[in-house]
Residue frames relative to the residue before (quaternion, step in Angstrom):
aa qw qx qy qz dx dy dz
X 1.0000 0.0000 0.0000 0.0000 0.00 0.00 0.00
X 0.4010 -0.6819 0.5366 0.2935 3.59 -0.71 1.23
X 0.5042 -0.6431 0.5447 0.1885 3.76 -0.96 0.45
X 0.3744 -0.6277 0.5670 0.3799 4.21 -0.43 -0.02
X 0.6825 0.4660 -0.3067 0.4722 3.68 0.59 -0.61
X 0.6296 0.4347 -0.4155 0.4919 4.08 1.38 -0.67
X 0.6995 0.4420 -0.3003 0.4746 3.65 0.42 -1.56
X 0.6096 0.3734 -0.4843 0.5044 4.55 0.55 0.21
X 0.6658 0.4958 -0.2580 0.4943 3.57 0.65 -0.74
X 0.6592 0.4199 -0.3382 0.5241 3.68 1.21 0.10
X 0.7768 0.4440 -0.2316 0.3819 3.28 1.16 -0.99
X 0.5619 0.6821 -0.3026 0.3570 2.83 1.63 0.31
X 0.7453 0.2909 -0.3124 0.5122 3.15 0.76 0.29
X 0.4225 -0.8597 0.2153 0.1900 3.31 -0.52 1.29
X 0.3154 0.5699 -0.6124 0.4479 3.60 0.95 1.19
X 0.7978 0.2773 -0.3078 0.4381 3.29 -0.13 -1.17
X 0.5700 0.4167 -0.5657 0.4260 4.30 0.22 -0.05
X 0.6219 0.5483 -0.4044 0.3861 3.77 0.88 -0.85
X 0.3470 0.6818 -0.3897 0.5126 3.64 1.39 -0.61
X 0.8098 0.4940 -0.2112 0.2357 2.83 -0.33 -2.05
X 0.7091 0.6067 -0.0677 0.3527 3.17 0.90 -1.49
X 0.6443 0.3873 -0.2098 0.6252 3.22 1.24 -0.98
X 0.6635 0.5172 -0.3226 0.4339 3.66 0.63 -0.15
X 0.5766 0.5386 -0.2199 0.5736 3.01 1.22 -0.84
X 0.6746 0.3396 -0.2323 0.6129 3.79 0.91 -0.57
X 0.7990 0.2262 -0.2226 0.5108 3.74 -0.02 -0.48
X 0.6670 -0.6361 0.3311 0.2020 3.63 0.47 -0.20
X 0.7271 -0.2510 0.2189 0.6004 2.87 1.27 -1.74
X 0.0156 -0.8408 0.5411 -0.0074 3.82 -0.28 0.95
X 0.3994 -0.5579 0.6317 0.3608 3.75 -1.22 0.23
X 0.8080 -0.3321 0.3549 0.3329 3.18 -1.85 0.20
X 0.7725 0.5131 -0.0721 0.3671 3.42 0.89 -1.46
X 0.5488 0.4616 -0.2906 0.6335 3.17 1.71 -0.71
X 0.7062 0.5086 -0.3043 0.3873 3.58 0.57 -0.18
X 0.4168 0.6599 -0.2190 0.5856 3.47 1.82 -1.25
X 0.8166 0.3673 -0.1390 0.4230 3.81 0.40 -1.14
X 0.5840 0.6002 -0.2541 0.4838 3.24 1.37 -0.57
X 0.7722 0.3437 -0.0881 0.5271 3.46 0.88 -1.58
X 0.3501 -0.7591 0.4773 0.2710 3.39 1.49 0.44
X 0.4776 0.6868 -0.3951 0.3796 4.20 1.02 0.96
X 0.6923 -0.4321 0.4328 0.3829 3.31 -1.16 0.04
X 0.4167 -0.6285 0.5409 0.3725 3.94 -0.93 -0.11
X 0.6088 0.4270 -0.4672 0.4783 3.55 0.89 -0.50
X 0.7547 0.4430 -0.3065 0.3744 3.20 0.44 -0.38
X 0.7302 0.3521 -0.3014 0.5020 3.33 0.77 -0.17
X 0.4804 0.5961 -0.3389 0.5468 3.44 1.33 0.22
X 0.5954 0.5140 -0.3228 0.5263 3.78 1.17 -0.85
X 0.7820 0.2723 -0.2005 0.5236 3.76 0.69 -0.92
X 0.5505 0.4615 -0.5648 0.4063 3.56 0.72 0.55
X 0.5318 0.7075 -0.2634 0.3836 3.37 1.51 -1.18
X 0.5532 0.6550 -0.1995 0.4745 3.58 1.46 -1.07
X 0.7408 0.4808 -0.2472 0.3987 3.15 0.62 -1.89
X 0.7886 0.4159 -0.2527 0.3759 3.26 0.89 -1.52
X 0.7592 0.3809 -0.3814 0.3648 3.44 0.73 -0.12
X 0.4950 0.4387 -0.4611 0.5916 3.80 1.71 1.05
X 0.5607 -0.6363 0.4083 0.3377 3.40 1.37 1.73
X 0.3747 0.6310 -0.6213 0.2744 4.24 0.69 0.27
X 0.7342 0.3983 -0.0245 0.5494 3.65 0.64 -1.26
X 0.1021 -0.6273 0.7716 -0.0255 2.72 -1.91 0.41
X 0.0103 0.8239 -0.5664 0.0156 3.50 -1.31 0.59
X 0.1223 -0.6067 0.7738 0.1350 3.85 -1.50 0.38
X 0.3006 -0.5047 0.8050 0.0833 2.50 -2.42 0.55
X 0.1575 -0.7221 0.6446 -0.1956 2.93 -1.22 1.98
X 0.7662 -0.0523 -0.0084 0.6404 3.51 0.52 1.12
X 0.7010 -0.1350 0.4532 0.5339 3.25 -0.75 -1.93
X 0.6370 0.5848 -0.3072 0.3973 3.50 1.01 -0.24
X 0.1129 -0.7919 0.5954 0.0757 4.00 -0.39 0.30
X 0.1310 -0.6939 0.7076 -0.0260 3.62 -0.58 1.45
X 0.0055 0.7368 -0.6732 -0.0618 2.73 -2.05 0.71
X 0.2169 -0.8034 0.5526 -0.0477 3.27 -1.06 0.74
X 0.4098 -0.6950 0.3993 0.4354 3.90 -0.48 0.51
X 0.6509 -0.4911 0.3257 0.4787 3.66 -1.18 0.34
X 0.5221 -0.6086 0.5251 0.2850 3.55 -1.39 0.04
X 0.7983 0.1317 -0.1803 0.5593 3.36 1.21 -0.95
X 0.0550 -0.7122 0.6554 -0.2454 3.04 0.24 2.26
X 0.3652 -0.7421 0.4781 0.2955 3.44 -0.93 1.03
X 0.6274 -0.6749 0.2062 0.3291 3.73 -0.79 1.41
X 0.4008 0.5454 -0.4945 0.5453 3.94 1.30 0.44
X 0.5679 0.4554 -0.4498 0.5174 3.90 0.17 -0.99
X 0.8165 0.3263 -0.3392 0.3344 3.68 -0.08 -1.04
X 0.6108 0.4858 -0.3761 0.4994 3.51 1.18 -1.04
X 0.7688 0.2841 -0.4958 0.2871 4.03 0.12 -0.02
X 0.4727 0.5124 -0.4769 0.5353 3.62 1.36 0.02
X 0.6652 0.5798 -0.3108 0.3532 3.50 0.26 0.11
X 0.7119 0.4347 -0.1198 0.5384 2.93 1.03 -1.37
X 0.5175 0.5769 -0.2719 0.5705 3.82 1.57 -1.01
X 0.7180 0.2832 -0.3059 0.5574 3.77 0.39 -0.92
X 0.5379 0.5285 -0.4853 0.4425 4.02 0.47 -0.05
X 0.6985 0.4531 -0.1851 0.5220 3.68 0.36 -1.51
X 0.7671 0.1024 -0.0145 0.6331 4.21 -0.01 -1.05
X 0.0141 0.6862 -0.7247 0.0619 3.69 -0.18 1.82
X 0.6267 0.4157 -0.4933 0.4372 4.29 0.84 -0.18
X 0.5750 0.4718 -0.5989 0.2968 3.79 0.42 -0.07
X 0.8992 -0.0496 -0.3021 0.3126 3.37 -0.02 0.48
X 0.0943 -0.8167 0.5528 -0.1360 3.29 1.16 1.39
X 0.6616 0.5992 -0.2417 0.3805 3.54 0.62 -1.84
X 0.8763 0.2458 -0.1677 0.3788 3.44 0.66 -1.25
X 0.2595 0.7703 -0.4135 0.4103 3.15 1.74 0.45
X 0.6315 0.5479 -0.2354 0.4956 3.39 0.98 -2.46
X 0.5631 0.6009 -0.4434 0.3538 3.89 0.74 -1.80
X 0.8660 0.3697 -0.1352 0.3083 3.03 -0.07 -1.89
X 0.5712 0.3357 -0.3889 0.6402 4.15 0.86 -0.33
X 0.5977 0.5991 -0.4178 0.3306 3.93 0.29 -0.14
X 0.7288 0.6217 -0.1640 0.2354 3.28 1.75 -0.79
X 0.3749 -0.8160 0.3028 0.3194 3.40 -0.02 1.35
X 0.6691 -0.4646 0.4586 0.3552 4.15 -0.52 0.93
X 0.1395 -0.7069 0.6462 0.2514 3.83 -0.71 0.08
X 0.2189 -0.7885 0.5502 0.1663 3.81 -0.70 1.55
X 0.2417 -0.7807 0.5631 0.1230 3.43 -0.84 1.22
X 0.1943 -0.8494 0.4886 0.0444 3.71 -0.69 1.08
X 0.1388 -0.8799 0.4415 0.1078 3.84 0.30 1.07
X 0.0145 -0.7940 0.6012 0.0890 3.52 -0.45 0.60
């Protein structure tokens, strides 16, 4: 169970709510789609996903080499109603990384 004092103390700093947000809109992203989006490093954006998921916000799979995350399912329904309501009220805070992240060209793998 996420605590009120963990999930403010996450959203407070504004990598990991930007996380939030885009998850909360797309569902599920890999590290890298996110890395591009937030226009950051992977260590760094790996350090605040790493955060999220272990204040039970997140959840994640490994799909190859690839780590996806996705917010928990058995978020308690406030957690979802203020990421909701926040992305309803401030749709330009992450307008930018929205463009980032549909902007991103596929990587074309060529087998020989």
């Amino acid at each position: 169970m996420v605590s009120p004092l963990e999930f403010f103390k996450s959203v407070a700093d504004d990598t990991r709510l930007r996380c939030l947000l885009m998850l909360a809109a797309k569902k599920e992203l890999h590290v890298s789609e996110m890395t591009e989006a937030l226009g950051q490093s992977q260590p760094k954006v790996s350090r605040h996903l790493a955060h999220l998921r272990n204040s039970g916000l997140l959840q994640d799979r490994r799909q190859g080499q690839r780590v996806y995350y996705r917010l928990n399912p058995e978020l308690p329904g406030w957690v979802n109603a203020v990421l909701q309501q926040t992305a309803d009220a401030n749709n330009a805070f992450i307008d930018e990384n929205l463009v980032r992240l549909q902007q991103r060209q596929p990587k074309i793998t060529v087998e020989v």
